[in-house]
TILOBA-473247 format. One line per field, with one value per residue: x, y, z of N, C-alpha, C, O in turn; residue number from 1; residue in one letter. Coordinates in Angstrom, 3 decimals. Each point is the difference from the previous one (the first is absolute). Example, Ala and Ser with C-alpha at 12.3 -4.5 7.8 and 13.67 -1.06 7.14 Angstrom:
BEGIN
n_xx: c(13.190; -1.386)
n_yy: c(-5.690; 1.069)
n_zz: c(7.800; -1.385)
ca_xx: c(-0.890; 0.820)
ca_yy: c(1.190; 1.190)
ca_zz: c(0.000; 0.060)
c_xx: c(0.900; -0.770)
c_yy: c(1.200; 1.090)
c_zz: c(0.000; 0.730)
o_xx: c(1.036; 0.509)
o_yy: c(-0.019; 1.108)
o_zz: c(0.665; 0.169)
vose: c(1; 2)
doke: c(A; S)
END
This chain:
BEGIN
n_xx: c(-20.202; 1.948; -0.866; -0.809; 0.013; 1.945; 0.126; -0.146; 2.331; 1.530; -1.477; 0.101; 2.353; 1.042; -1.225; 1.178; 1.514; -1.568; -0.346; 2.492; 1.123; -0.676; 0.738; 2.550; -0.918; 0.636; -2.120; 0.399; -1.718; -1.023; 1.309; -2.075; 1.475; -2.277; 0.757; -1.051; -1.837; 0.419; 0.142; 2.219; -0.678; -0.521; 1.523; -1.458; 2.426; -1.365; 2.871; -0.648; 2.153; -0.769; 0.816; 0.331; -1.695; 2.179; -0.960; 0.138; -0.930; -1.647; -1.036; -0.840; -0.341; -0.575; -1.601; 1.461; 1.858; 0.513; 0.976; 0.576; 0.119; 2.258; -0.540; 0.831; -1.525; -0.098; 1.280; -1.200; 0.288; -0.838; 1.734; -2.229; 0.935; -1.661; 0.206; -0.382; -1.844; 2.112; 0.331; -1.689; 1.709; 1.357; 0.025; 2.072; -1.942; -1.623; 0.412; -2.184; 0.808; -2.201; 1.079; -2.120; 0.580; -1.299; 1.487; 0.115; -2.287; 1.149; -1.606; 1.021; -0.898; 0.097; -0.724; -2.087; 1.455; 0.697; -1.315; -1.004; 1.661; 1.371; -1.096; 2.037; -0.230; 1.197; 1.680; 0.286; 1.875; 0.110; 1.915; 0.341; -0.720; 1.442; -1.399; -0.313; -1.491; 0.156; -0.472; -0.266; 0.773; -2.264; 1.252; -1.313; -1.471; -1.828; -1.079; -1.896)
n_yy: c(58.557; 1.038; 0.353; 1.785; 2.175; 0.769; 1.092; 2.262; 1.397; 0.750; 1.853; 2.009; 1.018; 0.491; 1.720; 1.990; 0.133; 1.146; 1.925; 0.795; 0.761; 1.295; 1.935; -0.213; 1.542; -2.100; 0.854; -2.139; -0.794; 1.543; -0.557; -0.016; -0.852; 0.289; 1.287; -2.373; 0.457; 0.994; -0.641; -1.245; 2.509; -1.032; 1.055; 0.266; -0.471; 1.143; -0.286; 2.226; -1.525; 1.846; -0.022; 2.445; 0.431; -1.028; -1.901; 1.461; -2.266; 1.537; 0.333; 0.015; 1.267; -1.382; 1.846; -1.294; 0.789; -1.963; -2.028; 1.872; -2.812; 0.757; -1.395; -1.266; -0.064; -0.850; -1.255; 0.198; -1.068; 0.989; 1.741; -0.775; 0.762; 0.527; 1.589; 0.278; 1.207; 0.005; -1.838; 0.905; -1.064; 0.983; -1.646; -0.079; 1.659; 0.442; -1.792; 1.207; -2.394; 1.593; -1.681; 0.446; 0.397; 2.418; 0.122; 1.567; 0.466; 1.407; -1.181; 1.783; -1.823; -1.562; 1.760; 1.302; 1.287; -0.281; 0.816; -2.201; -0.285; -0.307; 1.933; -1.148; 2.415; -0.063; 0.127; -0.957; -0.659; 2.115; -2.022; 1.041; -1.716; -1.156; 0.845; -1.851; 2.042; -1.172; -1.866; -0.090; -1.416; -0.061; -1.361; -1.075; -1.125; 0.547; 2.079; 0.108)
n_zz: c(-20.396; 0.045; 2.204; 0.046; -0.574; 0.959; 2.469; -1.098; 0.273; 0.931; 1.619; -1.265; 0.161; 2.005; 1.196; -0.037; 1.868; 1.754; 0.179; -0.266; 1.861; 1.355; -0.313; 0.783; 1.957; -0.737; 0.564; -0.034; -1.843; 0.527; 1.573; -0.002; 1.756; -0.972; 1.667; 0.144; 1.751; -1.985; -1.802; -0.372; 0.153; -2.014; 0.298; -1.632; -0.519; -2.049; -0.016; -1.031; -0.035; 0.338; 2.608; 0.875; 1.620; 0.174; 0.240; 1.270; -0.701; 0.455; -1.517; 2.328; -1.558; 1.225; -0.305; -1.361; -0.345; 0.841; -0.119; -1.212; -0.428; -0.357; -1.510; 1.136; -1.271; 2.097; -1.870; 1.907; -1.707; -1.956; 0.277; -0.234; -1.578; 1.663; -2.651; 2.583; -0.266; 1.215; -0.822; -1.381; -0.867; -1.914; -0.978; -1.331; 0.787; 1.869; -1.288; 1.295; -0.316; 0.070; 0.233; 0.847; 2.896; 0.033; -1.352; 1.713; -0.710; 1.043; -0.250; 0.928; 0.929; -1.094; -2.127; 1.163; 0.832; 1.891; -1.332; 0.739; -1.487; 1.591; 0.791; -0.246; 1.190; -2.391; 1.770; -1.850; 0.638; -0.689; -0.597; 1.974; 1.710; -1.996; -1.570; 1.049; -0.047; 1.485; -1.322; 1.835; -1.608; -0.041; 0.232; -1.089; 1.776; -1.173; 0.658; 1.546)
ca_xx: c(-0.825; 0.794; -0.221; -1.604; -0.055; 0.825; -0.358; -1.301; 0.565; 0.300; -0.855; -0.849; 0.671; -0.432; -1.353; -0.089; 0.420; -0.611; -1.011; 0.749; -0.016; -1.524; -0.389; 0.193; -0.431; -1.918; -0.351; -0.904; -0.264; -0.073; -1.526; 0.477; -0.597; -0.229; 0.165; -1.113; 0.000; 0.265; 1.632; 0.395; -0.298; 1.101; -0.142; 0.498; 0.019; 1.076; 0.105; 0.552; 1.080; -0.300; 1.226; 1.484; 0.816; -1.048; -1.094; -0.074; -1.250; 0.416; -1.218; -1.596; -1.447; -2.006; -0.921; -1.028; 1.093; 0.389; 1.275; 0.110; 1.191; 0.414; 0.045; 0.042; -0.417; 1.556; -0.052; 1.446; 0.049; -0.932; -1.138; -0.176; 0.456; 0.280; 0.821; 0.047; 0.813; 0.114; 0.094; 0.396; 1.392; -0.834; 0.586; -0.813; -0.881; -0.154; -1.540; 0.512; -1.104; -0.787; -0.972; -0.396; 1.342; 2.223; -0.137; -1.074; 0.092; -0.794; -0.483; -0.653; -1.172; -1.294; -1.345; -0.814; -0.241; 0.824; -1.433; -0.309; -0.887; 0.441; 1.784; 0.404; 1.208; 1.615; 1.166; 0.688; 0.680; 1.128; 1.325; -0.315; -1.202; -1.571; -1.249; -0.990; -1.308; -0.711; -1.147; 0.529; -1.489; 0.056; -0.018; 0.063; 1.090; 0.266; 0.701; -1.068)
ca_yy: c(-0.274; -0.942; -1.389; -0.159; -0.314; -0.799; -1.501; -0.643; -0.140; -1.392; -0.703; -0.423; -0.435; -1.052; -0.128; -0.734; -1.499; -0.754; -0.485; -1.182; -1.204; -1.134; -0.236; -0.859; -1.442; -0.094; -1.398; -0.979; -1.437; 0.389; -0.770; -0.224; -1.031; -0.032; -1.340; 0.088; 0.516; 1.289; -0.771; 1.297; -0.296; -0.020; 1.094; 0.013; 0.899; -0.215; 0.938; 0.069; 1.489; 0.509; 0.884; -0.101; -0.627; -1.195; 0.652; -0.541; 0.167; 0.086; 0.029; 0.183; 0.027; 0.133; -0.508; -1.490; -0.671; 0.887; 0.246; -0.711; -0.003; -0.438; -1.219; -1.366; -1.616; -1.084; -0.941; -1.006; -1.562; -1.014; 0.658; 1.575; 1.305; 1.475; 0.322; 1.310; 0.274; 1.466; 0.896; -1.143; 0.908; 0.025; 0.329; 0.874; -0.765; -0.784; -0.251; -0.884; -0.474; -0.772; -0.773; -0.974; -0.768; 0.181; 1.664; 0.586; 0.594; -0.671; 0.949; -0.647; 0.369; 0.094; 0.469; -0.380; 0.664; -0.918; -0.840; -0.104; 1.178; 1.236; 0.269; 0.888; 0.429; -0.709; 0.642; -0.973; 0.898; -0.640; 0.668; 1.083; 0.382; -0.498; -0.659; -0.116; -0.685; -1.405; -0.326; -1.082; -1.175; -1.037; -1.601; -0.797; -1.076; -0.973; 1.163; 0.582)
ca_zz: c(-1.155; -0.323; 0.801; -0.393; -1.360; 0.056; 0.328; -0.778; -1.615; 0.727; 0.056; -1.352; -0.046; 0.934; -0.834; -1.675; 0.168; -0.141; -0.877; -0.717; 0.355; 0.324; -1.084; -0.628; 0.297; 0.312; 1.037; -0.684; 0.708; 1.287; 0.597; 1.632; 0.253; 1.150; 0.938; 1.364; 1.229; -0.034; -0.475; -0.367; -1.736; -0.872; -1.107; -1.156; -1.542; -1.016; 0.192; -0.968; 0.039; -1.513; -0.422; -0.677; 1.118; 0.831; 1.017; 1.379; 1.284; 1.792; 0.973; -0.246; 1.289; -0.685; 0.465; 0.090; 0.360; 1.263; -0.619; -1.100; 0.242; -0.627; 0.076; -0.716; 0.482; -0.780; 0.803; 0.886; 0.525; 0.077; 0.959; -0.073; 0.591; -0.224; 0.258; -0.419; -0.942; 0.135; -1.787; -0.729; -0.922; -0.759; -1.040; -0.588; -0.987; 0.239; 0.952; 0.596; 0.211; 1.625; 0.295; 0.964; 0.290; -0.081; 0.570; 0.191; 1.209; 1.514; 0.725; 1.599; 0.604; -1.417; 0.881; -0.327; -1.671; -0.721; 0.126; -1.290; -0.647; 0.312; -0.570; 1.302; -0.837; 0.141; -0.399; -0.026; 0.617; -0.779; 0.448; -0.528; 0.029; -0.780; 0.560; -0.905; 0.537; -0.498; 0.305; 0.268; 0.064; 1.324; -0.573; 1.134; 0.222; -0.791; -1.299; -1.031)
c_xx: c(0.689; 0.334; -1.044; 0.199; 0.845; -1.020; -1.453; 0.270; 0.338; -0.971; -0.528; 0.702; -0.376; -1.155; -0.219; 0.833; -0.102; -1.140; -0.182; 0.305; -1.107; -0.544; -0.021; 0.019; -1.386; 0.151; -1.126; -0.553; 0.127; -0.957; 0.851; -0.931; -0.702; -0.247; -0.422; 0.740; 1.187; 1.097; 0.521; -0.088; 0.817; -0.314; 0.923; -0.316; 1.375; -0.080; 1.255; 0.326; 0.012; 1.109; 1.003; 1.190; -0.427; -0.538; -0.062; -1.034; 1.098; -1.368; -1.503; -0.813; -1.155; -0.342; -0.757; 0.567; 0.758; 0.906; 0.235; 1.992; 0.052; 0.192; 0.674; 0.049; 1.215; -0.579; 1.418; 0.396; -1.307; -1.231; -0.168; 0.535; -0.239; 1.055; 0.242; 1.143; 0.133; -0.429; 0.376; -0.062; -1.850; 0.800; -0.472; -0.730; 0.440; -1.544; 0.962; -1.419; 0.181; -0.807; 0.400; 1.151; 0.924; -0.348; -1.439; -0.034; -0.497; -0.869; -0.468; -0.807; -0.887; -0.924; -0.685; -0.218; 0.748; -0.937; 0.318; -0.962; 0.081; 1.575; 0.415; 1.296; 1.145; 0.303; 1.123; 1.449; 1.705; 0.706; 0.326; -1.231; -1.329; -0.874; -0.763; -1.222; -0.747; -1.458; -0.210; -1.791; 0.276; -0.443; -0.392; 1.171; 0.614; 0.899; -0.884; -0.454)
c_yy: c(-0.998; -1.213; -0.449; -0.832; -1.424; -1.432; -0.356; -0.949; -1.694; -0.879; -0.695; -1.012; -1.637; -0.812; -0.737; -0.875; -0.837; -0.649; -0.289; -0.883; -1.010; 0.151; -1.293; -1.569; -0.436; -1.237; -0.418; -0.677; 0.561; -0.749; -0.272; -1.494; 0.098; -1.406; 0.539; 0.392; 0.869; -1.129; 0.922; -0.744; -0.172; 1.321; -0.946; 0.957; -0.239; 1.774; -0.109; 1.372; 0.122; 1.239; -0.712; -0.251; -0.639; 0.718; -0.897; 0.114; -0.037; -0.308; 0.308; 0.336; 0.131; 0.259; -0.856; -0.552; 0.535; 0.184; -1.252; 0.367; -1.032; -1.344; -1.003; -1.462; -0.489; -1.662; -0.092; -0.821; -0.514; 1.054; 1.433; 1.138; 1.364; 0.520; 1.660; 0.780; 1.335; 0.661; -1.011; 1.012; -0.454; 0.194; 1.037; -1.207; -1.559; -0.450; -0.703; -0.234; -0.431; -1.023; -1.458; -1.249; 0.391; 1.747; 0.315; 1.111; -0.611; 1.186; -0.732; 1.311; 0.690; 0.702; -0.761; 0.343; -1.494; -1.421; -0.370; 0.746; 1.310; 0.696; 1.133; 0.573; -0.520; 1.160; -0.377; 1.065; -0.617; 1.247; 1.725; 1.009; 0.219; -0.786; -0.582; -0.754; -0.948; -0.123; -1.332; -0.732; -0.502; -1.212; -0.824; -0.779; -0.782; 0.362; 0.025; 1.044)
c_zz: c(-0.923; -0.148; 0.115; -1.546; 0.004; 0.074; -0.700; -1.304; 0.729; -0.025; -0.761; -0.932; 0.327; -0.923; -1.237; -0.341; 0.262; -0.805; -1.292; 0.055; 0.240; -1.469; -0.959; 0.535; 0.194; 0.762; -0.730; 1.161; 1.409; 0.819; 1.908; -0.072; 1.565; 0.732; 1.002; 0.763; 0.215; -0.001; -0.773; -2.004; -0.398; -1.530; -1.161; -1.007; -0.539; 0.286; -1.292; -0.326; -1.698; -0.368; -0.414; 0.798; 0.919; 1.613; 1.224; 0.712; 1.129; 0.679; -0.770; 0.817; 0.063; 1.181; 0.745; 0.792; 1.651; -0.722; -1.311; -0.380; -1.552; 0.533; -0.714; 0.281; -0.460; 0.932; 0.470; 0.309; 0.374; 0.799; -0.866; 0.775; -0.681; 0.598; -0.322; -1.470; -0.102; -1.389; -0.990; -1.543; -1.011; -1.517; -0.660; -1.679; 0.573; 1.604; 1.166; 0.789; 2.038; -0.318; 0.644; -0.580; -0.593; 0.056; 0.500; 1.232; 0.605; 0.693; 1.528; 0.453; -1.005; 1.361; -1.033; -1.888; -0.864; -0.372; -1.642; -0.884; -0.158; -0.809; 0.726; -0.607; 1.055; -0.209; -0.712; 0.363; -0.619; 0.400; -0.847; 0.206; -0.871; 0.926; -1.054; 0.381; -0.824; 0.579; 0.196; 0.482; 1.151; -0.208; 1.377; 0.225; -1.173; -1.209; -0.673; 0.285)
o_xx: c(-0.681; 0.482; -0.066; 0.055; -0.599; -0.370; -0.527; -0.713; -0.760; 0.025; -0.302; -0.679; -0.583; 0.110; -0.541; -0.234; 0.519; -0.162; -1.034; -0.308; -0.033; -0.616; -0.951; 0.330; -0.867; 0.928; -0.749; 0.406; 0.824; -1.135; 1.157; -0.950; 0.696; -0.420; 0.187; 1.201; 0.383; 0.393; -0.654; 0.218; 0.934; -1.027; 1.064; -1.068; 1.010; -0.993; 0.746; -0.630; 0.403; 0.128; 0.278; 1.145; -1.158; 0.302; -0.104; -0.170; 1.032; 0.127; -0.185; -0.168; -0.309; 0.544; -0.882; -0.714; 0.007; 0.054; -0.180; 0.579; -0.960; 0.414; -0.212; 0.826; 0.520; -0.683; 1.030; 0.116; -0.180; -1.165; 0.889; -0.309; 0.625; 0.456; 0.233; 1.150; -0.862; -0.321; 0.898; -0.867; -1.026; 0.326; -1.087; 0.490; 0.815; -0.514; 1.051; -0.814; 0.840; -1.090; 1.024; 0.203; 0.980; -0.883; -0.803; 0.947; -0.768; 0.561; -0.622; 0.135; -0.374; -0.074; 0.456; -0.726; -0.148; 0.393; 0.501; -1.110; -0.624; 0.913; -0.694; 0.687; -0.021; -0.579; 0.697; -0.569; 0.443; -0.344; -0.058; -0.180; -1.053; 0.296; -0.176; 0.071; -0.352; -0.381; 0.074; -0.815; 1.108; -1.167; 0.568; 1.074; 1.093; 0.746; 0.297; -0.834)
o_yy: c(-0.939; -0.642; -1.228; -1.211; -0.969; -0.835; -1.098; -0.828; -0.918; -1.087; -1.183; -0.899; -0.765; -0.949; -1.035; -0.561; -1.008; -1.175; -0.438; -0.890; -1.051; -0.978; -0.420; -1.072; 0.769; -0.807; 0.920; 0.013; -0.817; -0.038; -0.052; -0.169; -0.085; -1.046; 1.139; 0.047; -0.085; -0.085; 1.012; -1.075; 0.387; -0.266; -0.479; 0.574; -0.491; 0.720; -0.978; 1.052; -0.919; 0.493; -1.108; -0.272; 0.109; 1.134; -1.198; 1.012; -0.648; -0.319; 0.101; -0.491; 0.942; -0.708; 0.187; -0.763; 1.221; 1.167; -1.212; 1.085; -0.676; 0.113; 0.336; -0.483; 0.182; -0.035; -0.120; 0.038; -0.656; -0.359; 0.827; 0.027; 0.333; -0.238; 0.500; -0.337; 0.656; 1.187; -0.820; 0.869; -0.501; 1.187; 0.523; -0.885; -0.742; 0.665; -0.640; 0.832; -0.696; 0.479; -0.669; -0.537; -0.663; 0.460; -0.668; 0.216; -0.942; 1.032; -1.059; 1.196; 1.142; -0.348; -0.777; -0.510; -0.267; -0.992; 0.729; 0.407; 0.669; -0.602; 0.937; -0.693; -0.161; 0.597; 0.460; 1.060; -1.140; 1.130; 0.065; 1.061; 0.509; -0.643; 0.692; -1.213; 0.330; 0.809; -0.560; 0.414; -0.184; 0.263; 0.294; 0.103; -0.558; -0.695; -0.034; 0.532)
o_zz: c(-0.412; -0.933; 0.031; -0.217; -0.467; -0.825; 0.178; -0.565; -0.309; -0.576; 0.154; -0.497; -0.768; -0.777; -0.390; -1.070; -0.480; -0.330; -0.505; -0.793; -0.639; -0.426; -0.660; -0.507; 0.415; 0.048; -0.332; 1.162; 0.411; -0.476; 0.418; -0.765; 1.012; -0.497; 0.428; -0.263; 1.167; 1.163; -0.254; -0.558; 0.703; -0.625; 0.391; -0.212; 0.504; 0.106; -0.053; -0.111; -0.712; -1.121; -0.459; -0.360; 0.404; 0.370; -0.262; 0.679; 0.174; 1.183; -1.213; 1.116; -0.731; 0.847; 0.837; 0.651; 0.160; -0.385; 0.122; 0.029; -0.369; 1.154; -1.165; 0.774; -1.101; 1.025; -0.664; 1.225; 1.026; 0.166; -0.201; 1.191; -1.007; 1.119; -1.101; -0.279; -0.585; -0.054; 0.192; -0.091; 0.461; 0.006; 0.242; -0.702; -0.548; 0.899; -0.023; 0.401; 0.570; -0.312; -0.144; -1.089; -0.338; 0.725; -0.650; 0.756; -0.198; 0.369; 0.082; -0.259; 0.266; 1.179; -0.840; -0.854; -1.193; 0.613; -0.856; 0.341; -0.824; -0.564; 0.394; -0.751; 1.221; -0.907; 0.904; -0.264; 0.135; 0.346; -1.228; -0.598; 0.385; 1.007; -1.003; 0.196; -1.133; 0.846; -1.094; 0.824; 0.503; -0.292; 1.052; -0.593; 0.095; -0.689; -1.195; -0.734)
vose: c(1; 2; 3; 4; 5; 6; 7; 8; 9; 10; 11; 12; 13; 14; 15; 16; 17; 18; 19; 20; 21; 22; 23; 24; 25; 26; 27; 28; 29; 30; 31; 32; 33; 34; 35; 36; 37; 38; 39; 40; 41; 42; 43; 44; 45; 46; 47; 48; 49; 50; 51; 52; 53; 54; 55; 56; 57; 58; 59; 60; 61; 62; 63; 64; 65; 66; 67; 68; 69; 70; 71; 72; 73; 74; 75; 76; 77; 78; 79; 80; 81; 82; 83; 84; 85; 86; 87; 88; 89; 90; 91; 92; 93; 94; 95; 96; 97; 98; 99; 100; 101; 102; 103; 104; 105; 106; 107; 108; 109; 110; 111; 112; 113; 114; 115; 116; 117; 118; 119; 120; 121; 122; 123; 124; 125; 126; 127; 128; 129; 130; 131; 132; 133; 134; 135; 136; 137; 138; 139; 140; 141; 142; 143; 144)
doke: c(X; X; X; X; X; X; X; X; X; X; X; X; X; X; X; X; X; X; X; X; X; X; X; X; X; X; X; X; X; X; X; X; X; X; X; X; X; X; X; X; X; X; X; X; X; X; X; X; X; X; X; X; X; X; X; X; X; X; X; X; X; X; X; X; X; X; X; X; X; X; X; X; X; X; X; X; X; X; X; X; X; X; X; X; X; X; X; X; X; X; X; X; X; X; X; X; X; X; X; X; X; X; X; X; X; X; X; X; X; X; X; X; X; X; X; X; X; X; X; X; X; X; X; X; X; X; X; X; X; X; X; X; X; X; X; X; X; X; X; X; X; X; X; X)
END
């Protein structure tokens, strides 16, 4: 019984740290860029750490998406390059901005939910196990 009680006090524990934590961060401006014949989308947002200690995206996941991965556009001698990004740091009381040609997600193999007009849920997944769910616009090719 002990242990019972134990691992609920933990659990909850757990719980409510998290959700302090996600507490103090928000995702803005959220939108996926859809692109013809099932190409893979680009996700932008302003994601903003409002604690007291700084915060680590590790990852994401929707739905919408076969697999959605942290990203960044860099030029290389003259050639565009994506560049996987295991986790990218976050200050504390500070933005950090996805948008089109430098941080984003990438989502590959977009289903069908992924349509202009539409909005599809983001997991966004940070170091420590917070979570924080987003809503994310769907924009055409153009970003309308």
């Amino acid at each position: 019984m002990r242990a019972r009680v134990l691992s609920f006090l933990f659990v909850a524990t757990i719980a409510a740290a998290t959700s302090a934590y996600a507490a103090d961060v928000t995702a803005k401006d959220a939108w996926f860029r859809d692109l013809p014949a099932g190409l893979p989308a680009g996700g932008y947002f302003t994601l903003h750490n409002g604690g007291k200690s700084p915060i680590t995206l590790i990852g994401a996941e929707s739905s919408a998406c076969g697999m959605l991965m942290l990203h960044k556009s860099e030029d290389k001698g003259g050639m565009s390059a994506m560049i996987h990004m295991p986790s990218v740091a976050i200050p504390v009381d500070s933005d950090l901005k996805f948008a089109p040609g430098g941080d984003h997600l990438m989502c590959t193999n977009p289903t069908p939910a992924l349509k202009a007009g539409a909005a599809v849920p983001v997991t966004l997944l940070f170091a420590g196990g917070a979570k924080l769910n987003a809503s994310f616009t769907v924009r055409n090719a153009r970003g309308q």
